[in-house]
Each structure stands twice: as structure tokens, then as C-alpha cells.
VEXRO-676985 format. One line per 3 residues: number of its first residue (from 1); their letters; for each residue x negated, y, z negated of C-alpha. Coordinates in Angstrom, 1 decimal. Each point is the difference from the previous one (the first is absolute). Layout:
<nodes>
NUM	A	X,Y,Z ~ ... .
</nodes>
This chain:
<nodes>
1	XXX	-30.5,-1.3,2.9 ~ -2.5,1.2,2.2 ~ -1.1,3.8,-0.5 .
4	XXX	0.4,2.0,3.2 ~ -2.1,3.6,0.3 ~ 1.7,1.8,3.0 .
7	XXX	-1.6,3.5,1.3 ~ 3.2,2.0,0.1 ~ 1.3,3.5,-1.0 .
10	XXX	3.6,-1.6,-0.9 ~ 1.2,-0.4,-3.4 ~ -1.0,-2.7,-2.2 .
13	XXX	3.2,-2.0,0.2 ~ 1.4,-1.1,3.3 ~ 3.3,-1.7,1.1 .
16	XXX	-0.6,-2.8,2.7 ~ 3.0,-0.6,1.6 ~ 0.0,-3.1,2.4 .
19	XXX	1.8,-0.7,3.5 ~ 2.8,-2.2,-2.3 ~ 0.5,3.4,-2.0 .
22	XXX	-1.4,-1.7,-3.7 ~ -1.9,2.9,-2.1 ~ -3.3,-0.7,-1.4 .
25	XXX	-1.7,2.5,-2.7 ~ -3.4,0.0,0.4 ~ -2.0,1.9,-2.8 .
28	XXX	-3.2,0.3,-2.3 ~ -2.2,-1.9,-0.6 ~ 1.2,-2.5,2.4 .
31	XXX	-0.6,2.7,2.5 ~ -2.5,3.3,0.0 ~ 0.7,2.9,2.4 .
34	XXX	-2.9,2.1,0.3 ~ -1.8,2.4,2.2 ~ -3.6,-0.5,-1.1 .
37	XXX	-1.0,-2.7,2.9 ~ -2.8,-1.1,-2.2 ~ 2.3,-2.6,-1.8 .
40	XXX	0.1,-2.3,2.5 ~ -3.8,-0.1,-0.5 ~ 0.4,-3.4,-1.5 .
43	XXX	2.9,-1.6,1.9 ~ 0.1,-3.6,1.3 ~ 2.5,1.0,2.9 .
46	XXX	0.6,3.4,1.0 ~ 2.8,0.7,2.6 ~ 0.1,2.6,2.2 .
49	XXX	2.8,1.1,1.3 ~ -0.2,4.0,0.6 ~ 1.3,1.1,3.5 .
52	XXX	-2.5,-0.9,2.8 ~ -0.8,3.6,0.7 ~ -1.6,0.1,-3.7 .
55	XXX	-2.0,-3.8,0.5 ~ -3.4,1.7,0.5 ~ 0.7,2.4,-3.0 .
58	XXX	0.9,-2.9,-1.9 ~ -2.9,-2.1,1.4 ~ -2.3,3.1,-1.1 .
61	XXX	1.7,-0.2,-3.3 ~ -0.7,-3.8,-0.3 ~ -3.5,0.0,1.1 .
64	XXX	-1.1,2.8,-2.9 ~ 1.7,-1.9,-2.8 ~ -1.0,-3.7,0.6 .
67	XXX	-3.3,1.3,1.0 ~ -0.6,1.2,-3.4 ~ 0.9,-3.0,-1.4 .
70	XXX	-1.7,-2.6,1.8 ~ 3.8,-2.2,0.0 ~ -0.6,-1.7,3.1 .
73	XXX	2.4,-2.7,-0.9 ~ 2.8,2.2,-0.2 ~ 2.4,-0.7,3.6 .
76	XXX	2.0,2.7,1.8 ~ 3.0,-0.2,1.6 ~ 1.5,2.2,2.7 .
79	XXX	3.9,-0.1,-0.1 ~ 0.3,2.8,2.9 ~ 1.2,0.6,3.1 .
82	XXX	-2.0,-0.6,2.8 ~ -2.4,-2.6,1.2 ~ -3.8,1.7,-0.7 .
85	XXX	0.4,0.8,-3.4 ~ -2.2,-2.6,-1.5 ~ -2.6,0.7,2.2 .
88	XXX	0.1,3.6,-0.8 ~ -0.4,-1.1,-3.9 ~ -2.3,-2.7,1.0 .
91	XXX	-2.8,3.0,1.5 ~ 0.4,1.7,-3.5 ~ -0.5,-3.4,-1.7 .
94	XXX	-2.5,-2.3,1.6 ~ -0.5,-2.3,-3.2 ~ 3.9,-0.6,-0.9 .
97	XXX	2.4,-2.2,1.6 ~ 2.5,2.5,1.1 ~ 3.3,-2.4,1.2 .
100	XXX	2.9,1.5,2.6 ~ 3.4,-0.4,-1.3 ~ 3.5,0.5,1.9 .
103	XXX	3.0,1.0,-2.2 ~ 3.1,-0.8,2.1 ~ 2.4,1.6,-2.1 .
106	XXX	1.2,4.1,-0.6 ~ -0.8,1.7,-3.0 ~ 1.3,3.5,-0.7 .
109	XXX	-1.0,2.2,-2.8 ~ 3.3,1.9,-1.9 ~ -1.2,3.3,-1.5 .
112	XXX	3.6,0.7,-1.4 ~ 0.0,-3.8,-1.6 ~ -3.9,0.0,-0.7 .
115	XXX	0.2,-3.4,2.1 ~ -1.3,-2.4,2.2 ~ 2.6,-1.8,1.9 .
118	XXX	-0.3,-3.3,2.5 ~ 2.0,1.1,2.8 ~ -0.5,-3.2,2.3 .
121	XXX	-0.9,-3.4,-1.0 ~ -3.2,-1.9,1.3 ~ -3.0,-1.5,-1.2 .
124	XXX	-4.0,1.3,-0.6 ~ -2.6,-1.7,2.1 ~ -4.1,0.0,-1.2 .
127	XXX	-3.0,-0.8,1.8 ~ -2.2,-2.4,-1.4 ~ -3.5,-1.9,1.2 .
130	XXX	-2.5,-1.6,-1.1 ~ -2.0,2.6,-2.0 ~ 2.4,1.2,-2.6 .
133	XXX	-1.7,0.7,-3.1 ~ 2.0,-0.9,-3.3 ~ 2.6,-2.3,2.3 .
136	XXX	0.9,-1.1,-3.4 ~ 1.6,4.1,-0.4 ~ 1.4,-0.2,3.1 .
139	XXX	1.6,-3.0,-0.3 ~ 1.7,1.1,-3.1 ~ 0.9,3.4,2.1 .
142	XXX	2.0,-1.7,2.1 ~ 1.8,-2.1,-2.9 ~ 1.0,2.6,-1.7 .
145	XXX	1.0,1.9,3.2 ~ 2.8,-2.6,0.4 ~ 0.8,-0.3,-3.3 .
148	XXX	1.9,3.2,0.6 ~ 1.6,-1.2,3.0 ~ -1.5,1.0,2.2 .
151	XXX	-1.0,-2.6,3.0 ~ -3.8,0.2,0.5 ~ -2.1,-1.9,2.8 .
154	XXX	-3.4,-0.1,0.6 ~ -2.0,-0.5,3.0 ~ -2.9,0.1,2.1 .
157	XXX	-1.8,3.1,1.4 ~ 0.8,-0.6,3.5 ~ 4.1,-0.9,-1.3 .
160	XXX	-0.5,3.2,-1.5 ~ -0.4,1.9,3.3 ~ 2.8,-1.3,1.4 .
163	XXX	2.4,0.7,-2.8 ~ -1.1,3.8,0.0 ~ 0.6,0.3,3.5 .
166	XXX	3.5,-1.6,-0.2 ~ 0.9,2.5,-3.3 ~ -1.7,2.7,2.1 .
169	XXX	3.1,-0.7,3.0 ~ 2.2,0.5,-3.0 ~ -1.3,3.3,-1.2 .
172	XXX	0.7,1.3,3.8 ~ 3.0,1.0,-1.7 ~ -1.2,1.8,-2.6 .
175	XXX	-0.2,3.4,2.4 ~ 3.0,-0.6,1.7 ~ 1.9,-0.3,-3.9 .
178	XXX	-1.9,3.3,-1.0 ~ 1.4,1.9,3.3 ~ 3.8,-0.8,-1.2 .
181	XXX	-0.1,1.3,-2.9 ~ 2.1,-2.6,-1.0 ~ -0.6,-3.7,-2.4 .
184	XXX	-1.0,-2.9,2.0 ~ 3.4,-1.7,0.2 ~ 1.5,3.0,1.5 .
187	XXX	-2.9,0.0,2.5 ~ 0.1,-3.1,1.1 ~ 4.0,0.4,0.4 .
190	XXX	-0.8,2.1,3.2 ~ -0.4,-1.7,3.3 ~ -2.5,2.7,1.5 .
193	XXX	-2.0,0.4,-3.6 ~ -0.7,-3.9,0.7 ~ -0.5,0.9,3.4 .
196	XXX	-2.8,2.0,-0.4 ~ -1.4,-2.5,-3.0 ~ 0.5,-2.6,3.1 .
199	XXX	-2.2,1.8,2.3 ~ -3.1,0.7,-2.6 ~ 0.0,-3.9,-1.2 .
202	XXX	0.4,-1.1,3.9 ~ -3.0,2.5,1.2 ~ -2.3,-1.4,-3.1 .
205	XXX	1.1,-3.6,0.6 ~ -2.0,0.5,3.6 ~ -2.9,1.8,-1.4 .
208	XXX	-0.1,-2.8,-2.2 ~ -0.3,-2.2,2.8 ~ -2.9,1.9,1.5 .
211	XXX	-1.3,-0.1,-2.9 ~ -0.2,-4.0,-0.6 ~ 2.1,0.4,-3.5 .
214	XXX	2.8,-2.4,-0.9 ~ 2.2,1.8,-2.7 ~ 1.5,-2.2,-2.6 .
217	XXX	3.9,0.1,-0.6 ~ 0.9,2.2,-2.6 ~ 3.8,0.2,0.0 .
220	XXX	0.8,-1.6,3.6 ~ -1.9,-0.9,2.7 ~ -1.8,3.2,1.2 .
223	XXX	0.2,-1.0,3.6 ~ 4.1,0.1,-0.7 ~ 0.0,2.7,-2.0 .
226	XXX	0.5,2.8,2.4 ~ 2.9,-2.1,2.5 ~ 1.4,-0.3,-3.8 .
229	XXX	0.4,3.5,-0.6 ~ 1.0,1.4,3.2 ~ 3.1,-2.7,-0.5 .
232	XXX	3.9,2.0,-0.6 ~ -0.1,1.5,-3.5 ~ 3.0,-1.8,-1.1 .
235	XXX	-2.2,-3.8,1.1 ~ -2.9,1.7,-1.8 ~ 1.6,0.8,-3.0 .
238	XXX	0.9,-3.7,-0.1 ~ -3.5,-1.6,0.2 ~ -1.6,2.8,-2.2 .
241	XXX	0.7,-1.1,-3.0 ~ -2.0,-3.6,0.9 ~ -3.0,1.7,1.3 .
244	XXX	-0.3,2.2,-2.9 ~ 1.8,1.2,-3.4 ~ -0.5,3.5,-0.7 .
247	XXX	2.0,2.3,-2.5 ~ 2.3,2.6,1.4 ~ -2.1,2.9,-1.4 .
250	XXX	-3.5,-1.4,0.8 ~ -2.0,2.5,1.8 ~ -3.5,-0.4,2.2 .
253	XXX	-3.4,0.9,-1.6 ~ 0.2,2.8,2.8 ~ 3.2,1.2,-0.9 .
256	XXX	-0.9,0.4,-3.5 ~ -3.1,2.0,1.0 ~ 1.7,2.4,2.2 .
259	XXX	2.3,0.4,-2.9 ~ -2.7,1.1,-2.2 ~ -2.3,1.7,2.3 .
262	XXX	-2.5,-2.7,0.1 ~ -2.1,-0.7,3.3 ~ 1.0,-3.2,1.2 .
265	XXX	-1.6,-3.3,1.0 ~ 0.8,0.2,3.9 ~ -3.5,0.2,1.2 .
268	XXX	-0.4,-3.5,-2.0 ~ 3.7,-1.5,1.6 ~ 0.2,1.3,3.7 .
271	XXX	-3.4,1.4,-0.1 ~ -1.5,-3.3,0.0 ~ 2.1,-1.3,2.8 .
274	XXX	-1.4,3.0,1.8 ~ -3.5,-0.7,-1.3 ~ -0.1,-3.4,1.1 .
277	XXX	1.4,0.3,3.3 ~ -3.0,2.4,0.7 ~ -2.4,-2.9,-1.1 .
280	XXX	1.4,-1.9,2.4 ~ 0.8,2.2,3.0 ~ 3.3,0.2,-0.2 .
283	XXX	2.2,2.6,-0.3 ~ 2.9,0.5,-3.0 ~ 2.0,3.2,0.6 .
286	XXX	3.2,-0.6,-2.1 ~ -2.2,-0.4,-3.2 ~ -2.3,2.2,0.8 .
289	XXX	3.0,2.8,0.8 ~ 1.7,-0.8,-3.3 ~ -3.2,0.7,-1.9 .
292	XXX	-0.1,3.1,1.8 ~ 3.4,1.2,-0.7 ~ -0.7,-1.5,-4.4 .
295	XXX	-2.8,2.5,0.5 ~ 2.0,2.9,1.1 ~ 2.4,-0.2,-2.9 .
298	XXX	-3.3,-0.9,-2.5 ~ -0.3,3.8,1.7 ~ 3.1,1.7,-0.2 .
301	XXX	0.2,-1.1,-3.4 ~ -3.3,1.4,-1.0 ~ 1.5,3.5,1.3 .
304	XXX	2.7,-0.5,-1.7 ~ 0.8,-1.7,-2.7 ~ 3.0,-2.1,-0.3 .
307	XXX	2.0,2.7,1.7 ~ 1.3,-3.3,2.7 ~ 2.0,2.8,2.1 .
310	XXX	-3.0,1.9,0.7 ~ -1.9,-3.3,0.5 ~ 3.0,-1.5,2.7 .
313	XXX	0.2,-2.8,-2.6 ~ 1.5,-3.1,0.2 ~ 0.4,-0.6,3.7 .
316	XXX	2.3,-1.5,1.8 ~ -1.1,-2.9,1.8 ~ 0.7,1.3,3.6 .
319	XXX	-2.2,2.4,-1.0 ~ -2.6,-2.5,-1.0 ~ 1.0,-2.0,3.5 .
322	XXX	-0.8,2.9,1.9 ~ -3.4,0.8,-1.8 ~ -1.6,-3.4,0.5 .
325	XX	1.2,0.3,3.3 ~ 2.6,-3.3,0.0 .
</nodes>
């Protein structure tokens, strides 16, 4: 019963398909799809969840429209990628409580279907602490959150940090899913795919150390995860399915964007192992390679087009072996 005012170019009407495959229609006036930003002017929560390479465009956004009117209670929410989002959104908007969020699960928009499909299952996790204005709204947030079914935690800033470093591991495999070509079960099916997503989560897992950060288990233990999936495909295959559930077409948020010619979020996934190992004087050269060899295709694409012979595109993953140098 709650009205919802979302800053979109998509139609008015959407189909929300879930992770168990049931169909919810979601239309006017329950929900408002608009591209005038200066809706949201009166919002108790707004949620941010635009790529992170468009956070400080949104932040800009933000910061103009709240300014104007004085809502200083409203609270922000950043359902992205990455672990420096809120403070990105918290430079443009000093006097607002802006909260990080982790979104375990895969969403994937349908352009054909004019859908949003849950493609994995999992749970949303918020910040919260001790100066949330109008707790009483975000209270009821998260109560009507799981009233859809969907699991939602909350915890404490410094939980927080933890949890996006652990969903950061898993996103290590967001550029090895967009360099197949292929979905994400089909990915993981391949011993040397996993290989390689072994070697990125192992290499970040000792920056990590350097670094003094503990990352919270997201789907498995994160210091098992990469003996896990350098195991025989045929074990793998096995345990998968209790580690995670993910539908047969599900594809990364990486995969989708080199599908549509987007630029992708690398610099925010294996960019910040990279970027974090130089804070700490260490060294990460698998990540930093991959986000080298994202940024080539980002390139080659840019030349031209979606023409993926031209581009070499998909590549093999002895081809991707011999890049990172593995």
C-alpha cells in the first residue's frame, strides 16, 4: 500500500519475477516510473541502486533535489556493488543519513519480457546506527521488505564492512562470467573458468589480510571458497547447489553490460582489490590484470560495436589463463 516513485526510463508497468519463478505485476499508482528526479524531493527513503560508476552522478543528483527541499529526514540507501559507495553519497550529503546495503541475490533486466527476474536466491542486508532519523520509517522499510519474501537483516556499520567485503569475493566472478560469454551455471561448469575465479578470490583474500579486514561469509566460508572451486567439476557440480541456487539462465551484472554495450563495474570489483593492496603495499596482479584485460574489451567495443568477431569476443579461458599470466 505504500506508494513507490522510481527514477526510470522503463514503462510504467513492470513484471517482477522472483528466484521461485512467481509473477508479480506492479503498476500505477502503487508504483510511479519517472525521469524528472525531483519527485523523490519529498521521500522518507530513497534507494539508490544505479551502477557504481554513476554513484557520484547520482550523489550530484541527490544533493540538488533534497537541498532545495530542506528534507533532511529523508534516509538513503545504497544497494550497489562495491564497498565506498555510501561514502561517495555521504560527501554529496553531509546532513542525511546515507546507510550501505548488500543485495546478495542476481537480478536481470528482460527487454524482450519487459522484466525483472530473481535469478539467485539470498537475502538484503542494511546498515543501521545510532543516528537514523525517522527509525520509525525505517523500521517499517524493513517490514515490508520481508513481507515480500524477501529475508532482510540489519546490522551495525562496522558488520556492514565485513559483509561488503565478503559479497565483494563473490562479485570476483562477475568478469570472469562476462569473458565466457556464457550464463553463470555454464561458467561455473568449467574447471579452468573456476580456476581463474579461484585465483582472483585467493590473491584478494591475502590483500585482505594485509589489509587487517575480516570478510563475512556470504555463501561459504571465503577462506574455502577458492580450494572449493578448483575441486573436479563432477564434485563441484555436487556441492553447488548448497552453496548457492541460481537459475540456469541467470547472467552477471557484467555480462549483461557487455551485452548492451554498457561500461562495466570492474574498477569497483577487482579495481578495489587492486586499490587496496596499493594502500597497504602490497601487490595484486591477477585483479589488477583482469581489470586490464575488462578495459581492453570496454575498448574494442567502443570501436566497434557489438561486432564480437572484430572484438575477439568471448574468450576462451586459456586465453584468459595466458593473459593474467596463470
Amino acid at each position: 500500500g505504500k506508494k513507490i516513485r522510481i527514477k526510470s526510463m522503463l514503462a510504467a508497468q513492470q513484471r517482477l519475477i522472483n528466484n521461485r519463478g512467481n509473477i508479480v505485476n506492479v503498476q500505477a499508482p502503487a508504483l510511479t516510473v519517472t525521469s524528472d528526479a525531483s519527485l523523490l524531493a519529498d521521500m522518507d527513503i530513497i534507494i539508490v541502486s544505479v551502477k557504481a560508476t554513476a554513484t557520484e552522478e547520482a550523489g550530484t543528483v541527490l544533493q540538488q533535489v533534497l537541498g532545495r527541499s530542506n528534507n533532511k529526514d529523508c534516509i538513503v540507501l545504497s544497494f550497489q556493488n562495491g564497498v565506498g559507495n555510501r561514502e561517495i553519497l555521504g560527501d554529496f550529503l553531509p546532513s542525511h543519513n546515507v546507510l550501505a546495503s548488500m543485495v546478495e541475490f542476481n537480478v536481470m533486466w528482460d527487454r524482450d519480457d519487459a522484466s525483472f527476474h530473481q535469478t539467485t536466491g539470498g537475502f538484503i542486508t542494511m546498515e543501521t546506527n545510532n543516528h537514523v532519523a525517522n527509525e520509525d520509517n525505517f523500521k517499517l522499510f524493513c517490514k515490508l521488505l520481508k513481507a515480500t519474501g524477501i529475508q532482510t537483516n540489519v546490522v551495525t556499520s562496522k558488520s556492514i564492512q565485513e559483509i561488503l567485503y565478503g559479497k565483494l569475493l563473490i562479485n570476483l566472478f562477475n568478469p570472469v562470467n562476462a569473458l565466457s560469454g556464457v550464463s553463470v551455471p555454464d561458467t561455473l561448469a568449467v574447471y579452468k573458468w573456476r580456476a581463474i575465479y579461484a585465483a582472483c578470490w585467493q590473491e584478494a583474500l591475502q590483500v585482505y589480510e594485509a589489509a587487517g579486514i575480516n570478510p563475512a561469509k556470504i555463501k561459504a566460508n571465503p577462506k574455502l571458497m577458492p580450494t572449493l572451486l578448483r575441486l573436479p567439476s563432477w564434485l563441484f557440480l555436487c556441492i553447488q547447489f548448497f552453496i548457492a541456487k541460481t537459475d540456469k539462465e541467470a547472467k552477471s551484472s557484467m555480462l549483461q553490460d557487455f551485452l548492451n554495450g554498457n561500461k562495466t563495474e570492474i574498477d569497483f570489483i577487482n579495481g578495489q582489490v587492486v586499490k587496496l593492496a596499493e594502500q597497504n603495499g602490497t601487490d595484486a596482479p591477477i585483479n589488477k590484470k583482469m581489470v586490464s584485460l575488462i578495459h581492453s574489451i570496454e575498448a574494442e567495443h567502443d570501436k566497434n560495436g557489438n561486432d564480437n568477431e572484430k572484438m575477439g569476443y568471448p574468450l576462451t579461458p586459456i586465453e584468459v589463463e595466458k593473459y593474467l599470466g596463470l
